[in-house]
C-alpha positions as CSV (number, residue, x, y, z in Angstrom):
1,X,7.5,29.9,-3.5
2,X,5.6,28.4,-6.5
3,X,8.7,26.0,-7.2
4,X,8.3,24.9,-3.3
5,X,4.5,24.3,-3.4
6,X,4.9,22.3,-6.5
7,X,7.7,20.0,-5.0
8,X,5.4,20.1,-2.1
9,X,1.9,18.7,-3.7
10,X,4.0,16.7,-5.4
11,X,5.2,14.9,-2.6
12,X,2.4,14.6,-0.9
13,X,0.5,12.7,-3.9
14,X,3.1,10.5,-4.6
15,X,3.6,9.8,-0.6
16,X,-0.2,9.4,-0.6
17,X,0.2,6.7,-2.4
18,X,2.5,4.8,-0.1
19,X,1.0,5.4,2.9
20,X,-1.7,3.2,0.9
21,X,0.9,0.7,0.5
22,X,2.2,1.2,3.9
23,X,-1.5,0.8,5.3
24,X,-1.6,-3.0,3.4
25,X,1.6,-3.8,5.1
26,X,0.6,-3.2,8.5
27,X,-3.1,-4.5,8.4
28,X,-1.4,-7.6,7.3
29,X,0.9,-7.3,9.7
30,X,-1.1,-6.8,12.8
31,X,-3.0,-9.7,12.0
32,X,-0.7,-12.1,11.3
33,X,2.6,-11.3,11.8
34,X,3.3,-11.5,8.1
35,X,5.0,-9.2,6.1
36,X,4.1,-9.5,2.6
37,X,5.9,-8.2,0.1
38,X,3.4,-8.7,-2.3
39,X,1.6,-6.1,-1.3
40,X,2.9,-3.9,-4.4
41,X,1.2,-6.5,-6.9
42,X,-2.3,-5.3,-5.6
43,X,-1.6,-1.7,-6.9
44,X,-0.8,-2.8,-10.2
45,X,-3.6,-5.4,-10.3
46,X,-5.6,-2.2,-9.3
47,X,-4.1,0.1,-12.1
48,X,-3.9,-3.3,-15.1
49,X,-7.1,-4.7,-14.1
50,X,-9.2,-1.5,-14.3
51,X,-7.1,-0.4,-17.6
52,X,-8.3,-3.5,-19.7
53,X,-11.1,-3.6,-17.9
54,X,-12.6,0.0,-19.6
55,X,-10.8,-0.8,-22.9
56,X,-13.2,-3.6,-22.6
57,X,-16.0,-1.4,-22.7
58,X,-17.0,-1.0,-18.6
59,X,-17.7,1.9,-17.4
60,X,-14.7,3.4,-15.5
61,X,-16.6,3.4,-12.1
62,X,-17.8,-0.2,-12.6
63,X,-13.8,-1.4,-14.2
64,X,-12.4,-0.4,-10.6
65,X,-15.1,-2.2,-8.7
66,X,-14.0,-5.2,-11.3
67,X,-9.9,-4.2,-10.3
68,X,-11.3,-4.2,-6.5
69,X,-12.7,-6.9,-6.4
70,X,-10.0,-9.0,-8.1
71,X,-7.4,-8.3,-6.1
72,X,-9.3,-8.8,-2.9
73,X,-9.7,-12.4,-4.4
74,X,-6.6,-12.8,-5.1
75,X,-5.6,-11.7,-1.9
76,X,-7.9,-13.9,0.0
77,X,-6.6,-16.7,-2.2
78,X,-2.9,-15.7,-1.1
79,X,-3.9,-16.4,2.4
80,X,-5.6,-19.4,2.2
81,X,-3.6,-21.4,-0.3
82,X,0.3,-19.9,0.6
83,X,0.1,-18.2,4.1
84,X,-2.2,-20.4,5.8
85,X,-0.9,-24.0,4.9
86,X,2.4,-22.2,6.5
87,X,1.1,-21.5,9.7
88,X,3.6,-21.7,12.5
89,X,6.7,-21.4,10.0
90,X,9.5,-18.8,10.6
91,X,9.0,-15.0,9.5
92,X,11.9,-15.4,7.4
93,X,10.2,-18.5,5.2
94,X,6.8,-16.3,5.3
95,X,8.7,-13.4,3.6
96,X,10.5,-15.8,1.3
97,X,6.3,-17.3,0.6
98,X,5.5,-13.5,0.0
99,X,8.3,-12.8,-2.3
100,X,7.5,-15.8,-4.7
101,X,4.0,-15.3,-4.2
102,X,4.9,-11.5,-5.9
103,X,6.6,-13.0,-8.7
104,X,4.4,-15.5,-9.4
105,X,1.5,-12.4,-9.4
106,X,4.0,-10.3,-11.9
107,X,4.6,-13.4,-14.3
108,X,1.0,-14.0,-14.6
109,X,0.3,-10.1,-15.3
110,X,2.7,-10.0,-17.9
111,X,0.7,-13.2,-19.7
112,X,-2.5,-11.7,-18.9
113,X,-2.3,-8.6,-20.0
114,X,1.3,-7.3,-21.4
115,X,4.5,-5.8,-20.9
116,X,3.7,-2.3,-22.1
117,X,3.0,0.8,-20.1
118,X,-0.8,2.0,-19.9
119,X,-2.8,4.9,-18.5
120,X,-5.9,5.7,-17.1
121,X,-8.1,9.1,-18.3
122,X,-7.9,11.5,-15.4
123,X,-11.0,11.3,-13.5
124,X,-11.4,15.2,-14.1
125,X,-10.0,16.0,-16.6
126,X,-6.2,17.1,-17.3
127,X,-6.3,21.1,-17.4
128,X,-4.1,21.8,-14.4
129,X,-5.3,23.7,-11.7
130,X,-2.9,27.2,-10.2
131,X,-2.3,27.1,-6.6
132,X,-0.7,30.2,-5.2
133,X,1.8,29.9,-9.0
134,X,1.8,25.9,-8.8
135,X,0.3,24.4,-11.6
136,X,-1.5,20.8,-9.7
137,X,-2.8,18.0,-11.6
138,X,-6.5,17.6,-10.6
139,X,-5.8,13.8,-10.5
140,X,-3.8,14.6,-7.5
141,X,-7.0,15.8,-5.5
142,X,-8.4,12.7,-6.1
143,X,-5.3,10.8,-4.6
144,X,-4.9,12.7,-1.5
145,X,-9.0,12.7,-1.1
146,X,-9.2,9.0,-1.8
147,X,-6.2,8.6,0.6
148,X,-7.9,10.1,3.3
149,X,-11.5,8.3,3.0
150,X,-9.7,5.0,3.2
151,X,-7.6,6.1,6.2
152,X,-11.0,7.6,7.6
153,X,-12.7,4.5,6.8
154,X,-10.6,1.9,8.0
155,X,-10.3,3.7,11.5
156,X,-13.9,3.6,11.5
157,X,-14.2,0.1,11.2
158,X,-11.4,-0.5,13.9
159,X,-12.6,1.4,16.2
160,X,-16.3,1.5,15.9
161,X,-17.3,-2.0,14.5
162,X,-16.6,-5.5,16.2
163,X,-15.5,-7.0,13.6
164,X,-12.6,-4.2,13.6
165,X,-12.6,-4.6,17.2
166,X,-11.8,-8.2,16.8
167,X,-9.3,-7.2,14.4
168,X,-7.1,-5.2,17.0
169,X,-7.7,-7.9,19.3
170,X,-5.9,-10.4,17.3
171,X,-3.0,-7.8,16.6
172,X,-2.7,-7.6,20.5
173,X,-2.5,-11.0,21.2
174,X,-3.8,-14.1,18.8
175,X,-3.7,-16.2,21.3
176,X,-5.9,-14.4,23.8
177,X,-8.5,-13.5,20.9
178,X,-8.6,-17.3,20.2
179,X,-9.2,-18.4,23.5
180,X,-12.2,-15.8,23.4
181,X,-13.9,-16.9,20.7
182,X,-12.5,-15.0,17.7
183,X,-11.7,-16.9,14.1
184,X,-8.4,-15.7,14.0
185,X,-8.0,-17.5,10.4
186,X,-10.7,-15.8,9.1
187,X,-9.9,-12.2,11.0
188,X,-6.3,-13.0,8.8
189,X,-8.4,-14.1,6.1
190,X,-10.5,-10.8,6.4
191,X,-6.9,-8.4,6.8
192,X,-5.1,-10.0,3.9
193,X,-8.6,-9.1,1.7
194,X,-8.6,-5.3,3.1
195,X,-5.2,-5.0,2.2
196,X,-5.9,-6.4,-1.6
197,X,-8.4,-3.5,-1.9
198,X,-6.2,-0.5,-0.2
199,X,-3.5,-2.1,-2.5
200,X,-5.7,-1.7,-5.6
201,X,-8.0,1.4,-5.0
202,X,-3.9,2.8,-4.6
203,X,-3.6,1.3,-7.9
204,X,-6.5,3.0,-9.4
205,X,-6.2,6.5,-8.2
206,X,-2.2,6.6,-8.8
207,X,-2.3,5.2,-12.7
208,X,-3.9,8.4,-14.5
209,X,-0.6,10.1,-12.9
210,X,2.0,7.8,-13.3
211,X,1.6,4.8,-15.8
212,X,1.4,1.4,-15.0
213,X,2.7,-1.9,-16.1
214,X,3.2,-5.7,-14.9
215,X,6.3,-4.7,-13.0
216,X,5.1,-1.8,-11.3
217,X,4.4,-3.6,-8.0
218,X,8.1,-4.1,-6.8
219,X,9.3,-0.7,-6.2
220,X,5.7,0.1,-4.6
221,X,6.2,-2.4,-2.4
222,X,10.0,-1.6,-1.6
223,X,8.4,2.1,-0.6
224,X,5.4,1.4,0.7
225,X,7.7,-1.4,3.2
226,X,10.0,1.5,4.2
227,X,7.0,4.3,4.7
228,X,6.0,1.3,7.2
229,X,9.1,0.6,8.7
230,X,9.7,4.7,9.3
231,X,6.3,5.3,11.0
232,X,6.9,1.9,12.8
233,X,6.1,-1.4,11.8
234,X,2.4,-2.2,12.1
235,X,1.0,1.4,13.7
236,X,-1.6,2.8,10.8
237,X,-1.0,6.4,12.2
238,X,3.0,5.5,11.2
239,X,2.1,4.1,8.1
240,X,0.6,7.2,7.1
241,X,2.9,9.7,8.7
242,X,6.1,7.9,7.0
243,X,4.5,7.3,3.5
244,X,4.1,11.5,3.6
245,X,7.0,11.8,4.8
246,X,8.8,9.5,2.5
247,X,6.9,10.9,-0.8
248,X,8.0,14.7,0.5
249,X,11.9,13.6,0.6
250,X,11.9,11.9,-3.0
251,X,10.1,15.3,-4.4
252,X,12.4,17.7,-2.6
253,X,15.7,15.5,-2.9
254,X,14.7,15.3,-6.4
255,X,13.8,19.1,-7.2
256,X,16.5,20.2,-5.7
257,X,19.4,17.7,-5.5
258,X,18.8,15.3,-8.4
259,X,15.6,13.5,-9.9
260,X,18.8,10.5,-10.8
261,X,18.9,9.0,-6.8
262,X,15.2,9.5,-6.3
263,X,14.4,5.8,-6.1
264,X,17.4,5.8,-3.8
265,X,15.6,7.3,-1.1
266,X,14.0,4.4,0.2
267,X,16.8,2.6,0.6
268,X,18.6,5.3,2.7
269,X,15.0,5.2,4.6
270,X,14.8,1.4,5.3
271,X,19.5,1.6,6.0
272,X,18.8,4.5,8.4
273,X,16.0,3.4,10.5
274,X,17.3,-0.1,10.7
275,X,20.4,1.6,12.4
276,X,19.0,4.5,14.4
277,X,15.3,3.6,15.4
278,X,14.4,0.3,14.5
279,X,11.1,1.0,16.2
280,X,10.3,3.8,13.8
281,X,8.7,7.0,14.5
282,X,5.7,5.8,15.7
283,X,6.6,2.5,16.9
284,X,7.0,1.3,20.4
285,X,10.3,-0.7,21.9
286,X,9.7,-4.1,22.7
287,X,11.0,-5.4,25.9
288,X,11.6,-9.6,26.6
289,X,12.0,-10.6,29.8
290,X,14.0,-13.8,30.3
């Protein structure tokens, strides 16, 4: 039972963590129509930033405002100078724009800052606590409670602001919202900044658990992509649902098959739902009529 709780927590941190990266994907998404795989460089600019950051001598609270606030410049930057001068291209050449725009992100990080692994002091300290014979990290409170404030937050905004109303209008039809009134370059403008922050608050919670480095950003992505393709592209409720999901089959194939195909998961995720539901769980099938 203790072994199963532990795989269990486990999971859920770690799968915590993509349904962050899954939530970045389909903000963007629902916006714009992009997917960006650069989506994974905002959790480790979240993670670097707010590492040299406090080695600087800022306050740890005040270093991940700092990491916050970078990457939500960067990511309004990625929009206006990359995204939006491609307005109208293919998906395929906006994924191709992502992709260079994430190794662009990972060459500068590795200038920047280094190449070597760093860590963050746990927020709480690092005595673990027992649950029911598990022995939990308390940084893993932290991650599943600063998991669900953001998803708490940015359905509050959705739903209960206009600006988030305006948001969902555009993901429902961009053209309609334009003819309306709506900015829809600045409501893209506005999802590719939210997306930079979920990406890096990720970052931040994540790195007193797990390390983090320059090149950190591409397997995020990778999982956090598949997490949103197995809830169904651009739902947030999916995103969620399949980042758990996702982080609970990498603990348990790995606790009790082998820890050697963990990263393999994902890509048995993204193989099987591209060949059984394309629409993912939580996803909705899309009929043309010709």
């Amino acid at each position: 039972m203790a072994e199963f709780l532990q795989f269990l927590i486990s999971g859920l941190t770690v799968g915590a963590v993509y349904a962050l990266v899954a939530l970045g994907f389909t903000l963007i998404y629902n916006a714009s129509g992009v997917v960006n795989f650069a989506q994974g460089e905002f959790v480790m600019l979240g993670g670097m930033v707010t590492v040299f950051a406090s080695a600087a001598g800022l306050p740890l609270p005040l270093a991940a405002l700092v990491a916050i606030a970078a990457a939500v410049a960067i990511g309004l930057m990625l929009h206006r100078f990359a995204i939006e001068p491609a307005r109208g291209a293919s998906a395929v050449t906006l994924i191709i724009i992502t992709i260079g725009a994430s190794i662009l992100l990972r060459g500068v990080a590795a200038i920047v800052f280094d190449k070597q692994f760093h860590k963050l002091p746990a927020f709480t300290g690092d005595t673990p606590v027992d649950v029911l014979g598990a022995a939990v990290q308390p940084q893993s409170f932290w991650v599943l409670g600063g998991t669900a404030v953001v998803v708490l937050g940015l359905y509050v905004f959705l739903e209960h602001t206009l600006l988030g109303k305006a948001v969902l209008a555009t993901a429902a039809n961009r053209l309609a919202a334009r003819l309306v009134g709506i900015n829809t370059t600045t409501i893209m403008a506005l999802a590719f900044g939210g997306s930079a922050a979920i990406g890096a608050i990720a970052g931040i919670l994540v790195t007193p658990i797990t390390l983090t480095s320059y090149d950190v950003g591409t397997l995020l992505a990778l999982k956090g992509f598949a997490a949103a393709m197995l809830g169904g592209m651009g739902n947030p409720v999916g995103a969620v649902v399949g980042g758990l999901l996702l982080g609970l089959l990498e603990a348990f194939g790995a606790g009790y098959l082998s820890s050697t195909y963990k990263d393999a998961f994902a890509f048995l995720v993204i193989l099987i739902v591209l060949f059984a539901a394309p629409q993912g769980l939580f996803g909705r099938r899309v009929v043309e009529r010709v």
